[in-house]
C-alpha positions in Angstrom: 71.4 121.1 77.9 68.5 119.7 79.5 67.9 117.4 76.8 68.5 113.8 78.3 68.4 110.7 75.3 67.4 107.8 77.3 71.0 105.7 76.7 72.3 108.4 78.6 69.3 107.9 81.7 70.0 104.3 81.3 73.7 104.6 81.5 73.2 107.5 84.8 71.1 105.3 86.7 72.4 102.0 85.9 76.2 103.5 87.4 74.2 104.9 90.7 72.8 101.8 91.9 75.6 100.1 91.1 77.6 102.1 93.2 74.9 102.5 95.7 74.8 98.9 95.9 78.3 98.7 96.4 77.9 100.3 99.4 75.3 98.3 101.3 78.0 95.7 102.8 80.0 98.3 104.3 76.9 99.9 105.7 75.8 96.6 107.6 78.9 95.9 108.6 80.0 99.3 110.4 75.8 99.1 111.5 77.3 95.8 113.3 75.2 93.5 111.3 78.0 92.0 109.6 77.4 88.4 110.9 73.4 89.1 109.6 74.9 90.1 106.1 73.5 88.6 103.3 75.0 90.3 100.9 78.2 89.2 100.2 80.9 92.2 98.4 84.2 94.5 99.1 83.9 96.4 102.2 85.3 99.1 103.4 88.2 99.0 105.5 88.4 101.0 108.5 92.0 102.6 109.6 93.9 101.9 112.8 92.1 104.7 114.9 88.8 103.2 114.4 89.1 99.8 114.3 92.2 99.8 117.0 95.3 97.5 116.6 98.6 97.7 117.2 101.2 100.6 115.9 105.1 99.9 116.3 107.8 102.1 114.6 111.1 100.3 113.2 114.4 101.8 113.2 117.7 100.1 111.1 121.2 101.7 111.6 123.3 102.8 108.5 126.5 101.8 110.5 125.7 98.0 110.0 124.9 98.8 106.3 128.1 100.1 106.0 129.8 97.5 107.8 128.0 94.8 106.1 129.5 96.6 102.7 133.2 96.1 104.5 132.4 92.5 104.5 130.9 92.2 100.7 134.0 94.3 99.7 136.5 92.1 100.9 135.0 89.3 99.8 135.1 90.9 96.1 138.8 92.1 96.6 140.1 88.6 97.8 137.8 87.3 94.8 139.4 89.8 92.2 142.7 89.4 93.5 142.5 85.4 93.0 141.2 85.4 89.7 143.6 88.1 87.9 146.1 87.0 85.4 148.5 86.7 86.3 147.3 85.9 90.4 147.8 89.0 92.5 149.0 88.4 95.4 148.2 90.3 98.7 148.4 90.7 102.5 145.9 90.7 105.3 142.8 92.5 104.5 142.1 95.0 107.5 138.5 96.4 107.7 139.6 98.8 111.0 138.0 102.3 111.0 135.4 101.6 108.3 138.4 101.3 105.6 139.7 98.2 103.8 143.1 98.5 103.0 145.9 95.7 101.7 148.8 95.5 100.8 150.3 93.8 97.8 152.8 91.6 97.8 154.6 92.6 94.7 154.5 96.9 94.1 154.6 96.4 90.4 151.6 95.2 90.4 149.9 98.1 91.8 148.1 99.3 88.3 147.0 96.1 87.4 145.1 95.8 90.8 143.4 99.6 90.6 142.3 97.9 87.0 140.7 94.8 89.0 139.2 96.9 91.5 137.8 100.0 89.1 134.2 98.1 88.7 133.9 97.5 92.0 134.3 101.0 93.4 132.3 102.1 90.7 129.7 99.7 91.5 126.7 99.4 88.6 124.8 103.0 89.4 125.4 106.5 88.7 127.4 106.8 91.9 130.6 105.8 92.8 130.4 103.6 95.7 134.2 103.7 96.8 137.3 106.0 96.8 141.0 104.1 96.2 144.0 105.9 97.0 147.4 103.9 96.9 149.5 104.9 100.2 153.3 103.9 100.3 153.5 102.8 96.8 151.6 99.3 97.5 149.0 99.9 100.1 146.0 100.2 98.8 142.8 101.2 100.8 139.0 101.6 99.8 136.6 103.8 102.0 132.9 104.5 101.3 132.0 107.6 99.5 129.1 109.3 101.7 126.7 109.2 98.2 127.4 105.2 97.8 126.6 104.6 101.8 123.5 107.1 101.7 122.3 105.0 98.0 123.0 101.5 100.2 121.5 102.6 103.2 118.3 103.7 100.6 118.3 100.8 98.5 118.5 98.6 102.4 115.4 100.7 103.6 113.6 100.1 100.2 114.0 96.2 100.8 113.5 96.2 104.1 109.8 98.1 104.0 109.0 95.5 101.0 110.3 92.5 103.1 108.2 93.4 106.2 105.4 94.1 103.9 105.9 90.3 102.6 105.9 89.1 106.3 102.8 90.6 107.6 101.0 89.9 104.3 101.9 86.3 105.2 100.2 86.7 108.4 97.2 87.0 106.5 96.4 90.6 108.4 94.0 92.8 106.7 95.3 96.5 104.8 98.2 97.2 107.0 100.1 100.5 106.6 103.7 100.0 106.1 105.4 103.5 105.2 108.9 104.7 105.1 109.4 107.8 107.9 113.0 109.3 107.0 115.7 107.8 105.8 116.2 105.3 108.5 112.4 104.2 109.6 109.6 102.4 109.3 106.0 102.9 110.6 103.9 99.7 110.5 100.1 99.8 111.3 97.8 96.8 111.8 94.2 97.5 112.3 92.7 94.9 114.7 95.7 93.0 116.3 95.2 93.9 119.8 98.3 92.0 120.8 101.7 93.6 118.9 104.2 90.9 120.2 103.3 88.3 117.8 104.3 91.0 115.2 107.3 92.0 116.9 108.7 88.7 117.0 108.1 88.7 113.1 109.4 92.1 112.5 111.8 92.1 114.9 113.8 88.8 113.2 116.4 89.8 110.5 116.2 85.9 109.1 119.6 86.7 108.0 120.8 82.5 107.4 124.4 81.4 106.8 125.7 78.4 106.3 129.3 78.5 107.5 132.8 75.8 108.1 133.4 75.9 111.8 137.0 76.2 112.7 138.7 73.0 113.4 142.1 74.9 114.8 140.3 76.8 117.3 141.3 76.0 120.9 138.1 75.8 122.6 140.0 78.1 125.7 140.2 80.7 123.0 136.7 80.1 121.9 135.2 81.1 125.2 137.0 83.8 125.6 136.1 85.2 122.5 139.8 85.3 120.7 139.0 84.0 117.1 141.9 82.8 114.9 142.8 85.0 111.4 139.6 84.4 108.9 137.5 83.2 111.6 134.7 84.8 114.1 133.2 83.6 117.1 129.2 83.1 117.7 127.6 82.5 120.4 124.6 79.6 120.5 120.9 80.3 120.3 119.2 80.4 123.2 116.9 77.5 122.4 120.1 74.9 121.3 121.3 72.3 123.0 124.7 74.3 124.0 123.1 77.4 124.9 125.6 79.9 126.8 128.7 78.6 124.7 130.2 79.6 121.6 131.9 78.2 118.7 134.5 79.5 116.2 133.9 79.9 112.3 135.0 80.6 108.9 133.9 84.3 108.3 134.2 84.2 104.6 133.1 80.9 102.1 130.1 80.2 103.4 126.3 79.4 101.8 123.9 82.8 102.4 120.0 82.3 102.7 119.3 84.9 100.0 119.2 81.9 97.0 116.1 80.2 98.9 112.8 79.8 96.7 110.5 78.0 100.0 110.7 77.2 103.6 108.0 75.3 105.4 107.4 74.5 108.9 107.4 70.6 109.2 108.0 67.8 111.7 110.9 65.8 111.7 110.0 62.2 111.2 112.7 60.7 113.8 112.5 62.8 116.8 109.1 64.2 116.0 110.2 67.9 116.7 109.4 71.2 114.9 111.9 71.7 112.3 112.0 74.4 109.0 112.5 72.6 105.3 114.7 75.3 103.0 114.8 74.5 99.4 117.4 76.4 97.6 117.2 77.9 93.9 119.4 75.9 91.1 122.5 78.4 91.5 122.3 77.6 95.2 121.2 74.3 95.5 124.7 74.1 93.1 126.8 75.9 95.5 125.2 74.0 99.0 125.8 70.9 96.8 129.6 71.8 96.0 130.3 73.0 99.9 129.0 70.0 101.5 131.0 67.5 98.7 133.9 69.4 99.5 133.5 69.0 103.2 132.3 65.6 104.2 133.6 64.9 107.7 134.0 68.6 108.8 131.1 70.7 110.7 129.5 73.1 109.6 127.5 75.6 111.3 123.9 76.5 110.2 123.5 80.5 111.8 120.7 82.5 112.0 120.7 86.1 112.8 124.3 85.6 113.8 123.2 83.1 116.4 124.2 79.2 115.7 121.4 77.0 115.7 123.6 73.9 115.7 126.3 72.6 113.9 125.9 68.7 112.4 128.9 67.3 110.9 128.6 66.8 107.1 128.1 63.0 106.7 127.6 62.9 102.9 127.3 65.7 100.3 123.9 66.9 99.9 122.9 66.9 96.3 119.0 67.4 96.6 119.1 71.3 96.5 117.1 71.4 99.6 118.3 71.1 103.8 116.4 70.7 107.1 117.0 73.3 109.9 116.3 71.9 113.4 117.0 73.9 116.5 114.9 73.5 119.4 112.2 75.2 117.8 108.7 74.7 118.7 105.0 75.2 116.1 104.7 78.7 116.8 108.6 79.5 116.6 109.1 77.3 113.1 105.9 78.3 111.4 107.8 82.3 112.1 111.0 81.3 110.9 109.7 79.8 108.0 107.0 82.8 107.0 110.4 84.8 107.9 112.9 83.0 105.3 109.9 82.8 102.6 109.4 86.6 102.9 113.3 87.0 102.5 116.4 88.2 105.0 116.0 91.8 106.1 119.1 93.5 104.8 119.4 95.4 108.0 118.0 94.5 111.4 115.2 96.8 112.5 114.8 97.9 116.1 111.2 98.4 117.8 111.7 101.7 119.1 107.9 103.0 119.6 105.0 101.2 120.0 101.4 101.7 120.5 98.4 99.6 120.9 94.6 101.5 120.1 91.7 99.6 122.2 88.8 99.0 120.1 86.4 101.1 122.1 88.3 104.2 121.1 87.5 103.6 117.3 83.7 102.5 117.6 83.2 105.8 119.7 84.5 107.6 116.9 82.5 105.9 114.6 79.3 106.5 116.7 80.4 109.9 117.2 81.1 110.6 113.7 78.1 108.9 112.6 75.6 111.1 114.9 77.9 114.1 113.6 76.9 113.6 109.9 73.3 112.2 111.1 72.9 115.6 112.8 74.4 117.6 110.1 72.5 115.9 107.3 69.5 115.9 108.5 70.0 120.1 109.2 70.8 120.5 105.8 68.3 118.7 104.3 65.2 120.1 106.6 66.8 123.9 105.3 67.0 123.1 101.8 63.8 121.8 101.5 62.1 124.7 103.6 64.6 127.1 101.3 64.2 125.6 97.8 61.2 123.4 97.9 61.2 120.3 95.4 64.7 121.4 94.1 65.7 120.9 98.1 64.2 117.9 97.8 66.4 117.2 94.4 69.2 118.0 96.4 68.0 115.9 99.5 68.5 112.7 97.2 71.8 113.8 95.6 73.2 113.7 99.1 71.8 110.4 100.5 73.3 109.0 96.9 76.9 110.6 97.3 77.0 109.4 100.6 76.4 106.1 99.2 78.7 106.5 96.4 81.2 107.6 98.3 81.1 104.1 100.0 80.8 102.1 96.9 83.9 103.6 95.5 86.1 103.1 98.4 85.0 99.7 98.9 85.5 98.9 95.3 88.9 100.1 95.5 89.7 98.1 98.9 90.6 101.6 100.4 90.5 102.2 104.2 88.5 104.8 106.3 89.9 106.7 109.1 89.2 109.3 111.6 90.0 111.6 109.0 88.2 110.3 106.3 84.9 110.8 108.2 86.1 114.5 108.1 86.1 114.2 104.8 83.1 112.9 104.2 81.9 115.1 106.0 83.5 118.0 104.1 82.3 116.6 101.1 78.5 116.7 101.8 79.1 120.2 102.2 80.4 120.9 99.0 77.7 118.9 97.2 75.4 120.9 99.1 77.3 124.2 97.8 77.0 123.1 94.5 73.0 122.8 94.8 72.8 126.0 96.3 74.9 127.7 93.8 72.5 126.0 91.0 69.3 127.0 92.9 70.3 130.7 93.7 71.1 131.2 90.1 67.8 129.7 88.9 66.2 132.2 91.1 68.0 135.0 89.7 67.4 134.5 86.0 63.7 134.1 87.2 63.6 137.4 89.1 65.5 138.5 85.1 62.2 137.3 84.0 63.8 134.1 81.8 60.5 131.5 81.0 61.4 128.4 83.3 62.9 125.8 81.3 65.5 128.6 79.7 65.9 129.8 83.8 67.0 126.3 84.8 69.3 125.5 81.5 71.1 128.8 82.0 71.2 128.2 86.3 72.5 125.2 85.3 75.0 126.5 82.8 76.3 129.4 84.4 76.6 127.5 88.2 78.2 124.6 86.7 81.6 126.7 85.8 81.6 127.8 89.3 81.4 124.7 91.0 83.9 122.8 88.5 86.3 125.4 89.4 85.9 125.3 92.9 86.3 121.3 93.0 89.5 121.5 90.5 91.0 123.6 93.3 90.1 121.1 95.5 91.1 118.3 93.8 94.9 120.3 93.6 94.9 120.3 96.9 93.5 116.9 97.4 96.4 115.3 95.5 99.1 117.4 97.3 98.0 115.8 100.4 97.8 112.5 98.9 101.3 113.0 97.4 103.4 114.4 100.1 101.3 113.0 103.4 100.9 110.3 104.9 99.0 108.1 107.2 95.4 109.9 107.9 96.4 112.9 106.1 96.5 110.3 102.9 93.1 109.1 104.4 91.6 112.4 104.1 92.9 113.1 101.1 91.3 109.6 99.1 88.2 110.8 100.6 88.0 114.3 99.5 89.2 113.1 95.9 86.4 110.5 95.6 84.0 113.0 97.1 84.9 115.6 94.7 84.3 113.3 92.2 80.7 111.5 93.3 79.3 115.5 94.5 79.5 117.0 90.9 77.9 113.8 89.5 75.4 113.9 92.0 74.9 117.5 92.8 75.4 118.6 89.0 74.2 115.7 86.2 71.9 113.8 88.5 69.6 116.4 89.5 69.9 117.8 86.1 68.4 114.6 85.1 65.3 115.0 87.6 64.8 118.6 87.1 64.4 118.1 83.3 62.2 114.8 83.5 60.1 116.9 85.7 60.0 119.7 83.7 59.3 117.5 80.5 55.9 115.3 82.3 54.7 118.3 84.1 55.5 121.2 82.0 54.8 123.5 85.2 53.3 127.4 84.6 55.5 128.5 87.6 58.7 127.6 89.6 59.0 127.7 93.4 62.3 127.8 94.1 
């Protein structure tokens, strides 16, 4: 057991300086030497508590996902309807009370319509997404089973976290946390941005874009006063338009949605020299943008974003090129958002800001001082008692700690994780247990002494017998660690990828490194007594 070849020494030492050395930029830079760094390598991170920023949670409402399923429903009914063979004909479509009901126009054909609608209530999962019931023979109405809304309202949240995941990415902001909390909210956490509104305008734009006929029979008394025509809706101007404060009427359903755009890039438009957003569209809606425009030449058409229009150009000649210019009052700053937003994707449902929280900078560098004199204190406690206790082996033990430490750092850094006030708890946590493990090792060397075992048989058997103590210990705490991992979140996750690592880096250090030293030692000294 004590019998080290020397591929194996090779092989131990070479993967503790490497890991050591993996350390040494994180060390200068939380030492504040980062700008005297020479050495360039992964660093680690530090969380939101100690290197401050800005915290905001997002909140969406599951009553505009399930309205915004009303309106992809009837869309799809109209849609079915049309294309049956025989045509089926069919009334208004109502969406009152959360319901879309129609009726038909001939009752006989009431079974072949439940056959049109049958995949689109059962929608492509393992839930059904809609009830149909037939009321007076040839009324038909569709509501939203609860397990279809609660799977929508998942799959919105799901696209949503990855969206504003996208956007802040595209910020180019360093390991933000971005976590689901509930059904319904997001937490977002950006170490170092001391100022949040920059990433609340970001967040807190849906980028939902529509291209959209205006209404050409709307009175414009009607207009103002907000009475829309059958098949149409009224808007209201963006702020930053040219006919801010009025509104216009459009088509509600046959318009061009955003969702088929592969870039957007903030440019300048060559003739008026203002801010505008270039959109290109994918082939499938560069096709459709193509057909609506060639269909439409003369007419207006209103170019909406978040529900708000930005203007409304008349359609001069079809536009074939797959790609369109959005200008709107915009300015640098405002474009450059719009077009990170529409790159990164719509949000399928808006998000509100409903908490927010900005941590100064101070806070986290006295927690890291404090922390820092913490473990300095502690360390150095622990290594002036083992060495009075245990002697050389203390000093063995001394050096195990100062290289877990160190490995420790390495690891994380390697793996681009972050450190947070918790962490540090960990770590320190960790530097007890690695001390546990020496002590376990030493005590039980002493004992098989005291059983008057020769020396190199006391330390193979100390070693043998401790080792199944402390692997036990550390596979209880690795359980654990993985709970928290699993089911926290936040620091609790923080802690928890510390304690794992440490786990890890303490029975190499504690267990096979000083191994290694104790039987080199043994092996060039061949000692006649052991003071331990």
């Amino acid at each position: 057991m004590l019998d080290f070849p020397l591929w194996r020494k090779i092989f131990l030492r070479g993967i503790t300086l490497l890991l050591a050395a993996l350390a040494l930029p994180s060390i200068l830079s939380l030492a504040g030497a980062g700008n005297l760094d020479p050495v360039d390598g992964p660093e680690v991170n530090l969380g939101l508590d100690l290197a401050g920023g800005s915290h905001i949670l997002l909140e969406a409402q599951p009553s505009q996902v399930a309205q915004q399923r009303l309106e992809v429903m009837e869309e799809s009914v109209r849609d079915a309807m049309r294309e049956a063979t025989p045509r089926i004909g069919i009334g208004d479509v109502s969406t009152a009370d959360g319901r879309l009901s129609f009726m038909l126009e001939n009752s006989s054909d009431i079974d072949r319509a439940r056959e049109e609608l049958l995949p689109l209530i059962n929608g492509t999962g393992v839930v059904q997404e809609w009830n149909l019931a037939v009321m007076d023979g040839n009324r038909i109405v569709l509501t939203q089973t609860e397990r279809g809304l609660e799977q929508a309202v998942t799959d919105a949240m799901d696209s949503a976290t990855e969206v504003v995941r996208r956007r802040i990415d595209a910020l180019g902001t360093r390991e933000p946390t971005i976590i689901r909390q509930g059904d319904t909210r997001i937490v977002v956490q950006v170490p170092g941005l001391a100022d949040p509104q920059a990433l609340k305008n970001l967040l807190g734009q849906t980028a939902r874009l529509e291209f959209k006929l205006v209404d050409p029979n709307a009175l414009p008394s009607d207009v103002q006063q907000g009475i829309a025509n059958p098949g149409s809706e009224i808007l209201p101007y963006a702020a930053s338009s040219d006919f801010a404060g009025q509104n216009i009427a459009v088509r509600r359903l046959g318009g061009i949605r955003g969702d088929s755009l592969t870039g957007a890039q903030q440019t300048v438009d060559p003739q008026t020299n203002e801010p505008v957003v270039s959109i290109q569209f994918d082939p499938q809606g560069g096709a459709k943008f193509a057909q609506l425009t060639t269909q439409n030449v003369n007419r207006p058409f209103a170019i909406i974003l978040d529900d708000e229009v930005l203007s409304a150009p008349n359609i001069n000649e079809p536009i074939l090129g797959g790609g369109a210019q959005i200008s709107g009052g915009f300015t640098t700053e405002t474009a450059n958002n719009l077009a990170i937003a529409l790159r990164s994707g719509a949000l399928p449902v808006d998000l509100a800001v409903i908490e927010e929280r900005t941590v100064g900078p101070d806070l986290g560098r006295d927690s890291i001082v404090k922390g820092a004199y913490a473990m300095a204190i502690g360390s150095l406690l622990v290594i002036l008692l083992m060495i009075v206790t245990y002697g050389r082996f203390g000093v063995y033990a001394t050096g195990a700690l100062v290289l877990n430490v160190l490995m420790i750092l390495g690891i994380m850094a390697l793996m681009n994780t972050t450190l947070t006030l918790p962490g540090i708890a960990g770590f320190v946590l960790t530097i007890g247990a690695a001390v546990d493990a020496n002590v376990l090792i030493n005590e039980r060397i002493r004992e098989e002494r005291k059983r008057g075992r020769r020396i190199v048989a006391a330390v193979e058997v100390g070693y043998k017998e401790a080792s199944r103590a402390i692997y036990d210990a550390n596979i209880t705490n690795f359980i654990a660690g993985v709970l928290l991992f699993l089911f926290g979140s936040g620091p609790v996750r923080g802690f928890a990828v510390v304690l794992i690592i440490g786990l890890f880096t303490s029975v190499f250090t504690a267990v096979t490194l000083t191994r290694m030293w104790v039987a080199g030692w043994l092996r060039k000294k061949r000692p006649s007594e052991l003071h331990i």
